[in-house]
C-alpha positions as CSV (number, residue, x, y, z in Angstrom):
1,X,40.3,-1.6,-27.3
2,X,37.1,-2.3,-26.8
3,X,36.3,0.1,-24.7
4,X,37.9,2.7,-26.2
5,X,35.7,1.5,-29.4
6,X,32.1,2.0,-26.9
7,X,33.7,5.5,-26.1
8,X,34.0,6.4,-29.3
9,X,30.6,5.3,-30.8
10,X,28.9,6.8,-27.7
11,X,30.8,10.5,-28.3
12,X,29.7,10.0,-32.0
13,X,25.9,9.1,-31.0
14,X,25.9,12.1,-28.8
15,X,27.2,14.4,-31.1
16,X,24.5,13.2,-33.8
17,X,21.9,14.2,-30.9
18,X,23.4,17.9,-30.2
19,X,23.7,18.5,-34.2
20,X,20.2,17.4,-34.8
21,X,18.6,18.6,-31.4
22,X,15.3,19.5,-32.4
23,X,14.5,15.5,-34.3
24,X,16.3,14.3,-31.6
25,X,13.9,16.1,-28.8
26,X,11.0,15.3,-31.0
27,X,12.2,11.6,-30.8
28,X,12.0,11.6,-27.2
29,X,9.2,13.0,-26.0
30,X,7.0,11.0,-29.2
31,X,9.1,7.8,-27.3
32,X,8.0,9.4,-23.9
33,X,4.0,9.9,-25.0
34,X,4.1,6.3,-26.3
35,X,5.9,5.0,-23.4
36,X,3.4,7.0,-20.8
37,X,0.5,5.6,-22.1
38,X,1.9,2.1,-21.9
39,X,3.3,2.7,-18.5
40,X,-0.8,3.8,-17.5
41,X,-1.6,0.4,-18.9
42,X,0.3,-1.4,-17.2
43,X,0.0,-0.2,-14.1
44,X,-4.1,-0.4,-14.2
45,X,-3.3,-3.9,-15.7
46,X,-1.3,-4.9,-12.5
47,X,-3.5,-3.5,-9.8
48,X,-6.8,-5.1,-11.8
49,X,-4.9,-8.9,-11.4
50,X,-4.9,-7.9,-7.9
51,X,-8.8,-6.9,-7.7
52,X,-9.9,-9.8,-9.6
53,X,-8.0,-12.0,-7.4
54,X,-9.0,-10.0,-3.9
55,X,-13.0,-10.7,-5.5
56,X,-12.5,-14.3,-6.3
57,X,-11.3,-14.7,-2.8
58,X,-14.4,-13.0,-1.1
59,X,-16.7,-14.4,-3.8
60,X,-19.6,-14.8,-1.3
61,X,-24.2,-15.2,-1.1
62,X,-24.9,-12.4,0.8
63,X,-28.9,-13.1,2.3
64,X,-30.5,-10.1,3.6
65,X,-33.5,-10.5,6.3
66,X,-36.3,-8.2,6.8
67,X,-35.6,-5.1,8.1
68,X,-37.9,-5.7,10.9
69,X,-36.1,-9.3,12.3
70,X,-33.6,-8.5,15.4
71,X,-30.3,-10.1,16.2
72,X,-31.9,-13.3,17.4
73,X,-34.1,-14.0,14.6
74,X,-31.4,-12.7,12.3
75,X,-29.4,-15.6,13.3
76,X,-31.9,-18.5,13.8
77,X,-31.7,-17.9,9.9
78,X,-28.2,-18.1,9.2
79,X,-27.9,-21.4,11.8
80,X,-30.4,-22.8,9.1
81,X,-28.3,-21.8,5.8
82,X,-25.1,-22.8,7.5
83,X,-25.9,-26.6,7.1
84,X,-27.2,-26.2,3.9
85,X,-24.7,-28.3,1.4
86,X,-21.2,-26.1,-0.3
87,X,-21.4,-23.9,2.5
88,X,-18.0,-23.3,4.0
89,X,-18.7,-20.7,6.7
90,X,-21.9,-18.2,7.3
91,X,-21.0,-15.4,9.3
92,X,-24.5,-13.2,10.6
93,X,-23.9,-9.7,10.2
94,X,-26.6,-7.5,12.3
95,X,-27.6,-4.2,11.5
96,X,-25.0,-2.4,13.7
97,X,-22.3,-4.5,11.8
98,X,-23.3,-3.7,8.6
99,X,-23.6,0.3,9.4
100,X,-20.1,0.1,11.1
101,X,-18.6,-2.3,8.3
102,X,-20.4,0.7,5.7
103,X,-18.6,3.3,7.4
104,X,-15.3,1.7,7.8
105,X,-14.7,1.6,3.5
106,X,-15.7,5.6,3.4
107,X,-12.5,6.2,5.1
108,X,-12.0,10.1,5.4
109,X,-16.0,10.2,4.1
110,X,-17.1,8.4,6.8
111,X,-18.5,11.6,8.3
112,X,-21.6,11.6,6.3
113,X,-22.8,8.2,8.3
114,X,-23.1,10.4,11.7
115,X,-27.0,11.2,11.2
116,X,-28.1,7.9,10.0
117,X,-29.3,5.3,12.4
118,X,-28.2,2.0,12.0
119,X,-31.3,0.3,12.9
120,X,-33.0,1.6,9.7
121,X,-29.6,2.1,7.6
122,X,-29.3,-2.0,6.2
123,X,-31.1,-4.6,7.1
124,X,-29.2,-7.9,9.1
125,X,-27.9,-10.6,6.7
126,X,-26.0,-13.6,6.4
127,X,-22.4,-13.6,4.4
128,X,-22.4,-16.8,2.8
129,X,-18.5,-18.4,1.6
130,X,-19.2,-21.6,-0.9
131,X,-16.8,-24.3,-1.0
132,X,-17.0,-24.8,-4.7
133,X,-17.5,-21.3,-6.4
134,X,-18.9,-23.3,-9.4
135,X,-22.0,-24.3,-8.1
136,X,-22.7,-20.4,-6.2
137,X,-26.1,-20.6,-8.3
138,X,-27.0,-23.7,-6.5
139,X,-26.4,-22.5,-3.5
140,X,-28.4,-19.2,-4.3
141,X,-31.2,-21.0,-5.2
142,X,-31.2,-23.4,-1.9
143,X,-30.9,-20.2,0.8
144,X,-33.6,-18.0,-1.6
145,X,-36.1,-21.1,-0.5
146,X,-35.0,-20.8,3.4
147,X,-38.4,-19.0,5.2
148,X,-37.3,-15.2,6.0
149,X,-34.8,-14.5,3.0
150,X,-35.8,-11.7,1.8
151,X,-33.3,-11.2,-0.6
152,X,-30.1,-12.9,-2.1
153,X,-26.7,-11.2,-3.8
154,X,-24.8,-12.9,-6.0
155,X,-21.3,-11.3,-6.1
156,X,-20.4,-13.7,-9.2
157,X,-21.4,-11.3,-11.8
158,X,-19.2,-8.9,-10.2
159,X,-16.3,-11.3,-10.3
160,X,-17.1,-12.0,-14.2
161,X,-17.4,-8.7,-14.6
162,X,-14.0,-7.3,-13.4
163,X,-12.5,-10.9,-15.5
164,X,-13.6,-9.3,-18.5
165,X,-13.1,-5.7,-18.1
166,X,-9.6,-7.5,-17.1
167,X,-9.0,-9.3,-20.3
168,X,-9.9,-6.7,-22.3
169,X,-7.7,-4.4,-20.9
170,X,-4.6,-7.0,-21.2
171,X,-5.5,-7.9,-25.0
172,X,-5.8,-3.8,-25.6
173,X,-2.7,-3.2,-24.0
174,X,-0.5,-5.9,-26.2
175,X,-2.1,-4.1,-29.5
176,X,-1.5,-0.5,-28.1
177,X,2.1,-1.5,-27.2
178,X,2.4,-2.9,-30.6
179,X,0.9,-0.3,-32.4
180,X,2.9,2.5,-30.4
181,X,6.1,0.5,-31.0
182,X,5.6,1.1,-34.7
183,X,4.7,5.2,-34.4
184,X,8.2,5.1,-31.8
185,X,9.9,3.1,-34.3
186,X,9.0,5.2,-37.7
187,X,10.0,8.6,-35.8
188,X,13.5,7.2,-34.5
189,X,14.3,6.0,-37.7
190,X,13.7,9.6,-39.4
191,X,15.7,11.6,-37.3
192,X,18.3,8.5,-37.8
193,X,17.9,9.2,-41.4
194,X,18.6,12.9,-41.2
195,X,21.6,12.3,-39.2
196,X,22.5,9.7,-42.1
197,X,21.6,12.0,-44.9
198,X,24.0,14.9,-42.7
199,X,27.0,13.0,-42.4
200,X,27.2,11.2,-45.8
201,X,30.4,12.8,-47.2
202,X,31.7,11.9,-44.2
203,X,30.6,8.3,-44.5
204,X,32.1,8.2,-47.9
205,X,35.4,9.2,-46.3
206,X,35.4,6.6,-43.4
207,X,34.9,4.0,-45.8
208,X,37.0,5.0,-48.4
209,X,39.9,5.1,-45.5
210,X,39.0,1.5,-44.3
211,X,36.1,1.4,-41.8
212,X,34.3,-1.3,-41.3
213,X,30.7,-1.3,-42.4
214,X,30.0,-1.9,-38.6
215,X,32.0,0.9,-37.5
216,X,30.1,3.2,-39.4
217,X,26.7,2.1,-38.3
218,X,27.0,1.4,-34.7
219,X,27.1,5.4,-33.5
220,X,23.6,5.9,-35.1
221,X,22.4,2.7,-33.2
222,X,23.5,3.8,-29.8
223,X,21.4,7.3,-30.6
224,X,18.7,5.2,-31.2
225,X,19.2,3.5,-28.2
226,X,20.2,6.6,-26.0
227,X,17.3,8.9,-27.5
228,X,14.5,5.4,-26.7
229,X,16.0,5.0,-22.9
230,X,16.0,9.0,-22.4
231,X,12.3,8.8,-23.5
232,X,11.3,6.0,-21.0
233,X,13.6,7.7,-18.3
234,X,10.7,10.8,-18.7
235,X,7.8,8.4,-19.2
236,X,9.0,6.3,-15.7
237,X,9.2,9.6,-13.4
238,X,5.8,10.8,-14.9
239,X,3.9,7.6,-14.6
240,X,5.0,7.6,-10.5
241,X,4.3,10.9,-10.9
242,X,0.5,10.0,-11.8
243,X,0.1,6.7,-10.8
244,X,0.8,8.0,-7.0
245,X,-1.3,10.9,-7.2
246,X,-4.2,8.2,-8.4
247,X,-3.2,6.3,-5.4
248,X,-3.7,8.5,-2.8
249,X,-7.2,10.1,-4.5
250,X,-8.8,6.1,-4.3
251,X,-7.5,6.2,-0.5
252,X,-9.4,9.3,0.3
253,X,-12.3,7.6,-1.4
254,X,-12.2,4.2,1.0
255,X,-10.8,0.9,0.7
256,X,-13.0,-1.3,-0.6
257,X,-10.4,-2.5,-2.7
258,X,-6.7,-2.9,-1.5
259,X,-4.6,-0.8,-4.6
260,X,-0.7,-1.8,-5.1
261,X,1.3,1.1,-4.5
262,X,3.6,2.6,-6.2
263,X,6.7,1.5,-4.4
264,X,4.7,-2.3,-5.0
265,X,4.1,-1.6,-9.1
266,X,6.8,1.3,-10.5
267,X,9.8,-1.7,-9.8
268,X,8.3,-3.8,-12.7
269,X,6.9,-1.3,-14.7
270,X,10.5,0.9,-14.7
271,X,12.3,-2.4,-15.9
272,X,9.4,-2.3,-18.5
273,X,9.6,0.6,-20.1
274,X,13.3,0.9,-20.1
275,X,13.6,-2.2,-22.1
276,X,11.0,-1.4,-24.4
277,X,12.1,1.9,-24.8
278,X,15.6,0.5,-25.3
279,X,14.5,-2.0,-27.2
280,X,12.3,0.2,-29.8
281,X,15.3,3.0,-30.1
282,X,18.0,0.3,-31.6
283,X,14.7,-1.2,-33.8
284,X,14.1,2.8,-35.2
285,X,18.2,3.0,-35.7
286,X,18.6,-0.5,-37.5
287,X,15.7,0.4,-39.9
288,X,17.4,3.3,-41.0
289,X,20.3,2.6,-41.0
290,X,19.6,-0.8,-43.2
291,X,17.5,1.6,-45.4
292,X,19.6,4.8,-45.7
293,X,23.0,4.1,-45.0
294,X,25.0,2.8,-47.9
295,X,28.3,1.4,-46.9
């Protein structure tokens, strides 16, 4: 019985859609636009956790040399920072290292690196890993003093940077969603209302017969829902769509950072999107329905 009763409401929310074809494919793709940009969101949300936590964990003093000091002298002065206090490891990196480390994050780019020597490309320095990240200032200050530092890097900043571009992005996102929830919601509900407005006589008919107020409005709720999880179906395939074209453009560029791919993000943000599209189709149904449809 019950089943029979899904069938029935689903042939009836279909046949609303095919009768009102033109509201109902404005529905969608306004549902897919919203759920698109969300989906973009998302998916830059997701990858910039992951670079945020990839920074913390290299969060490192970097102290060049002169460009004239060689290996050894290079790495009489990183034997001197390494017993400093906070440091956890200090790793010399010569001047051949740094060229080859350079040239290893250009990836396909790395051609342009062939007529540059190394000896005069970077100077030698010493990577610098703190135990405590809090007190990276201190320990900046304390390898700045060391005799033939030339220069120090703080990679903090960066760190604090990418933390607040992060946060920003995740509060932007929850008002976006919000705010596109609303635009989804007030279209759905109009071509709902049409559909109400369309069939009234026959409403009128049902109920005067016996039908349940229920009965009536369920069909127009599964349209909702149907014409909010068609919209996300589009927004999913076009996101991957994007999202792995974006993917493989950073990879040509280097891999400085490591990016989630789209196998590693589209699992999550699919789930996502359906719900919410789901989820914002029965909302745009129930509003009109609770607001146009007397029964």
């Amino acid at each position: 019985m019950a089943f029979r009763g899904l069938k029935y409401y689903c042939s009836e929310a279909f046949k609303n859609i095919w009768y009102n074809k033109l509201m109902a494919i404005t529905s969608i793709i306004t549902v897919m636009s919203c759920l698109l940009i969300f989906g973009f969101f998302l998916v830059v949300q997701l990858n910039l956790n992951d670079i945020t936590k990839q920074l913390e964990g290299q969060c490192e003093i970097q102290a060049f040399m002169p460009q004239e000091y060689n290996d050894e002298q290079a790495k009489q002065v990183c034997d001197k920072i390494s017993v400093l206090p906070n440091v956890k490891s200090a790793i010399l990196e010569t001047r051949q290292q740094a060229y080859d480390n350079y040239k290893d994050t250009l990836g396909t780019a790395a051609n342009v690196m062939e007529n540059i020597n190394p000896e005069e490309f970077l100077p030698a320095s010493c990577k610098i890993r703190p135990n405590d990240i809090s007190q990276l200032n201190e320990l900046e200050a304390q390898v700045s003093a060391i005799e033939g530092v030339e220069e120090v890097i703080n990679r903090r900043d960066t760190v604090n940077g990418v933390i607040s571009v992060n946060s920003i992005i995740r509060n932007g996102c929850i008002i976006f969603a919000v705010l596109l929830a609303l635009i989804a919601v007030f279209i759905i509900s109009n071509t709902i209302k049409l559909d109400v407005h369309a069939r009234q006589r026959e409403i009128h008919i049902m109920k005067y017969v016996g039908a349940t107020d229920w009965f009536i409005r369920w069909p127009f709720i599964i349209e909702g829902i149907i014409v909010g999880f068609l919209g996300a179906v589009v927004a999913i395939l076009i996101t991957l769509l994007i999202s792995s074209l974006l993917l493989n453009a950073l990879d040509s560029f280097g891999n400085i950072f490591q990016f989630r791919s789209s196998s590693d993000t589209m699992p999550l943000v699919s789930v996502v999107l359906l719900l919410f599209g789901v989820v914002i189709g029965a909302l745009g149904s129930l509003v009109a329905v609770r607001k146009h449809l007397q029964v």
